[in-house]
N, C-alpha and C positions, 0 to 999 in steps of 0.2 A: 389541233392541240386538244390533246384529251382531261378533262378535268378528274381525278383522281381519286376514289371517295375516302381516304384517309383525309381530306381535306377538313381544316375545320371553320369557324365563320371567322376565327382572325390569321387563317394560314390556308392561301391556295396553291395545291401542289397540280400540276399538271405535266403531261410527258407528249414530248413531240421526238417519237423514233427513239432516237437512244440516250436524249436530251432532256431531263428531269429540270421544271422551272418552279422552285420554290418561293412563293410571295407575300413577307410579313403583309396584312390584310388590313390594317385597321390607320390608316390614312389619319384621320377626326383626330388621332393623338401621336402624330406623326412614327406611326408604327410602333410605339412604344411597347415593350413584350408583356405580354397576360398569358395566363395561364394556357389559355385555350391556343395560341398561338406557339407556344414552347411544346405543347403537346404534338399538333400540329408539325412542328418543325422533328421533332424527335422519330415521328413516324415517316414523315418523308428523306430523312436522311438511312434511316435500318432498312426502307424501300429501295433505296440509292444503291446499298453495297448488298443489298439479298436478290436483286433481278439481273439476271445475267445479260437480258440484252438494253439494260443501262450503259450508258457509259460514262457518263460526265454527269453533273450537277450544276444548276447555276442559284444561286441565292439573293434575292432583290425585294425590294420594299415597292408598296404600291403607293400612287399619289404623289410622283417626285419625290419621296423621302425614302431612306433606306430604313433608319431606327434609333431614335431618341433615346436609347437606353433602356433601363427595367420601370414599370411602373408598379409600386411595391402594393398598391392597394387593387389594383385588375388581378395581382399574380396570387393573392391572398384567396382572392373571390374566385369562389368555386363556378366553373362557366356552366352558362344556362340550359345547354341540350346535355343528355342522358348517354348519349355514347360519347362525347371527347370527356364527360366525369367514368366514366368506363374506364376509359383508355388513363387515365391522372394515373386513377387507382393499379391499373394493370401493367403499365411501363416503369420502371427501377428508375429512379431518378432522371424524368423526363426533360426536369428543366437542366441539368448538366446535359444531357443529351440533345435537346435543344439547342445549347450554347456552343457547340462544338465541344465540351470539355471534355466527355467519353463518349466511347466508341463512335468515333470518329471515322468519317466514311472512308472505306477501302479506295473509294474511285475519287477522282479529281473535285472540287466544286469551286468553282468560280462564284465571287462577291461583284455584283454591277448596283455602285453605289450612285445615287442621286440625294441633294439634300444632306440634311443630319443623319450624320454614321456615329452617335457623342454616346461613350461612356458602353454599355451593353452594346451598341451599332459597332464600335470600332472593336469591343471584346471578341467578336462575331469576323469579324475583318479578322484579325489574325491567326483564326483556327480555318480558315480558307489557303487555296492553295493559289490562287490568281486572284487580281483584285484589280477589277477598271471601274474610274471614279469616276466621274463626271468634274469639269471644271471649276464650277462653284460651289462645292461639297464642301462641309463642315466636318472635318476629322476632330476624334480627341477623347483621350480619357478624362471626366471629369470628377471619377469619385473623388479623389483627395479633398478637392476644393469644398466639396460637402460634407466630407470628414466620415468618408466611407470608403469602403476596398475596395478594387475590381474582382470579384470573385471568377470572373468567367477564364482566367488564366493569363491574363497579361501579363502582368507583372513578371512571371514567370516565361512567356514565351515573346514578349519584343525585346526583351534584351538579346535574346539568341539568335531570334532575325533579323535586328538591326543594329545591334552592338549596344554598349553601356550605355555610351554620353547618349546618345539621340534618345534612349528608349525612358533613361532617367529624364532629362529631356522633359520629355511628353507625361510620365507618367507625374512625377512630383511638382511639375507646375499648375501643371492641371490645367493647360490651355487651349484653345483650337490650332490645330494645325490644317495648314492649307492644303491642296492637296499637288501644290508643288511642289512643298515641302517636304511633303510626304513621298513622290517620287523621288528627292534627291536623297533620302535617307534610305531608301531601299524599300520603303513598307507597301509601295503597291507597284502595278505593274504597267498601267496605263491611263493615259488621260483625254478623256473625248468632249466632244461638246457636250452641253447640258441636253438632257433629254436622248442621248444617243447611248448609254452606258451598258442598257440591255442587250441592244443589238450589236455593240463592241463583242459582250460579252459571249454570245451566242455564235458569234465567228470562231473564237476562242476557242467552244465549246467541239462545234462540226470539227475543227483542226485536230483536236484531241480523240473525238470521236471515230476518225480518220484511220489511228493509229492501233497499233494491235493492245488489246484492254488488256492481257495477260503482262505486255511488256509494262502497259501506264503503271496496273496496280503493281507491279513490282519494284516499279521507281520509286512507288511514295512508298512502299513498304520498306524497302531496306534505306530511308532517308529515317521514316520515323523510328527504325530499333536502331540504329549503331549513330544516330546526331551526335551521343555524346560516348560514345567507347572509342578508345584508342586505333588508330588505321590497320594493325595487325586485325586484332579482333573485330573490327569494321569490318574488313575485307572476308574474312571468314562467313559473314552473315550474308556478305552480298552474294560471295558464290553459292549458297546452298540454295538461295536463292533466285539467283541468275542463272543457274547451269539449266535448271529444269523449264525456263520460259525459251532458251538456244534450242532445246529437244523438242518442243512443240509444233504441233500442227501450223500453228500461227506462223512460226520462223518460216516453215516449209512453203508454206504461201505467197509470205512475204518477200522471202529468194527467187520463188516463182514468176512473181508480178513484177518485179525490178526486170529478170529477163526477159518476159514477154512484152516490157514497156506500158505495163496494164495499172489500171488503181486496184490495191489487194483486197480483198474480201475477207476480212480476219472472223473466225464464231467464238474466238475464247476458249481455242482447246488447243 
């Protein structure tokens, strides 16, 4: 595993093969997000979708906790070392990038939650495209209850993934949800013993990895522009789309490997 030097002291990014492991870093405040850590996360997600032999993303909390939310007085405080106040200044709204809420990685990224996922941790969860909990996780939006928003796009985006009632639900009571709750609702996708959520996750990951990255990134890409256009217009975006990853190199491989009964060797062309 290679450690990454976009890393910062509250976000350790490191890459194993085509396997990028994102790690809110600051445990002592059950990963709570700071400044240095959104910066952090911002650069390893534009790292995600600008290296070609990336393939997947996985996003985890270190210390058994995934992330307690925003902590409004770390995010204020300008962090200590000279290159992540560099990078504050040099990234277009880091901490939306951070949060999942722009520019959003091209390629898949897996959530391997242990612990509190509350409030910022579960905002975080729904700009993900997999999500394995761990058992005893603590799900939940708790801005209301505080008499605060979720700014990081909830509101907006669990209604779409899980329907009204569940997402109104979660959102205006402001409770913990379980996270077998949370699988019967749809919002995540697996559930392991405690302590095992990374390495769920990382299976995940190799299985994705596996596949031809022209065809992944073109899944999420015509799910995230036509979610909300009508199937005629939908379908228009998918072929223009689609036809050109059937013409690629990747296809021709992948036709190739099925006949020879071989594992394909896909490069993204």
């Amino acid at each position: 595993m290679q450690r990454l030097p976009i890393s910062t002291a509250h976000c350790t990014v490191e890459q194993d093969g085509p396997v990028v492991i994102v790690t809110m870093d600051r445990p002592e405040a059950r990963n709570a997000l700071s400044s240095s850590m959104l910066v952090g996360m911002a650069s390893a997600f534009a790292y995600i979708s600008a290296t070609p032999e990336v393939r997947v993303g996985i996003l985890t909390g270190a210390g058994g906790q995934f992330c307690a939310g925003a902590d409004l007085k770390a995010m204020g405080a300008p962090p200590e070392d000279e290159d992540t106040r560099r990078r504050m200044a040099e990234i277009p709204n880091f901490h939306w990038k951070g949060l999942l809420r722009e520019d959003v990685p091209t390629k898949p990224i897996i959530c391997a939650i242990e612990g509190y996922a509350v409030a910022g941790g579960t905002e975080l969860l729904t700009g993900t495209d997999l999500r394995v909990v761990a058992e005893s996780a603590t799900l939940g939006l708790f801005e209301a209850k505080r008499g605060l928003f979720p700014m990081g796009g909830s509101a907006i985006r669990l209604p779409r993934q899980i329907g009204y009632a569940a997402a109104m639900d979660i959102l205006l009571t402001a409770r913990s949800v379980t996270p077998q709750e949370a699988l019967a609702m749809g919002l995540i996708n697996k559930i392991v013993p405690d302590g095992q959520a990374l390495a769920a996750a990382r299976e995940l990951a190799d299985q994705i990895a596996a596949c031809g990255p022209l065809a992944v990134q073109a899944i999420l890409r015509v799910y995230r522009e036509t979610a909300h256009l009508p199937e005629e217009e939908a379908l228009k975006v998918s072929d223009e789309i689609g036809w050109p990853v059937l013409g690629s190199e990747d296809a021709k491989e992948g036709t190739r490997a099925f006949r020879e009964k071989r594992p394909a060797v896909f490069r993204g062309e």
